[in-house]
N, C-alpha and C positions, 0 to 999 in steps of 0.2 A: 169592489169592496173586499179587503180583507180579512176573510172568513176566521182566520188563524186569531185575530185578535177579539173575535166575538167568542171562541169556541175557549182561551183563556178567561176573558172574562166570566163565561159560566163554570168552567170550572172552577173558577175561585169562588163564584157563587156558593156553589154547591160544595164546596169543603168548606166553608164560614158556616154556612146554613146548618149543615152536618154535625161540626166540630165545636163550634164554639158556643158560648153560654151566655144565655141572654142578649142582651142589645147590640152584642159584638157580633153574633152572625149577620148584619146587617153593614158591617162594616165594608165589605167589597164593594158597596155605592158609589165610596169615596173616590175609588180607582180612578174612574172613566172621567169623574167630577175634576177630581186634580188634574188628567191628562188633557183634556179640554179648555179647563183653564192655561193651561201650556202651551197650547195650539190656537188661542185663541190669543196671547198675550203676540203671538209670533205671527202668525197670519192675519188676524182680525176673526171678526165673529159673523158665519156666511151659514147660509139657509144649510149646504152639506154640515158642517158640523154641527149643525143642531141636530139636523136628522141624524144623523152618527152616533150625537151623545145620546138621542130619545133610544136609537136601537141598541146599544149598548147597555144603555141603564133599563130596558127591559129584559133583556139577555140576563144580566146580571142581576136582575131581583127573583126572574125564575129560576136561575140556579138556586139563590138561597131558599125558595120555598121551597123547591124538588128534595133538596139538604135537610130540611124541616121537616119532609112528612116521611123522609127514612131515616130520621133519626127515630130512636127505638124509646129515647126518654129514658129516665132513671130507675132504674125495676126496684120496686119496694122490696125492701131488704126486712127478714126473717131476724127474730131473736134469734142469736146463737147461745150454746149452751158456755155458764160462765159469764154471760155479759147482765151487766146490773143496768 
């Protein structure tokens, strides 16, 4: 198995999860969904790449949580002096 392409997909987990707002750090799902569909359009659909896509798309959802619980969230902001 190629480790390289799991260790990509969590990283991109985890910069979605991190970075981005709302429903779109959920968006790195799609990845593995579209690349599968690719691979599946070109080989057929075999027990490995199911297994592939299940390990991938959980690789890729724990990055986003891991992204999610170091994100720091939006720190409530203080009246400044002058602002109405």
């Amino acid at each position: 198995m190629a480790v390289v392409a799991y260790l990509l997909f969590f990283l991109a987990g985890l910069g979605f999860g991190y970075a981005a707002a709302g429903i779109w750090k959920w968006l790195p799902l799609a990845f593995p969904l579209l690349l599968a569909l690719v691979a599946a359009a070109s080989e057929g659909i075999g027990g490995t790449l199911l297994l592939r896509l299940a390990v991938a798309l959980l690789v890729t959802a724990a990055g986003v949580v891991l992204g999610r619980l170091l994100d720091p969230g939006e720190q409530p902001r203080r009246a400044e002096p002058g602002w109405r």
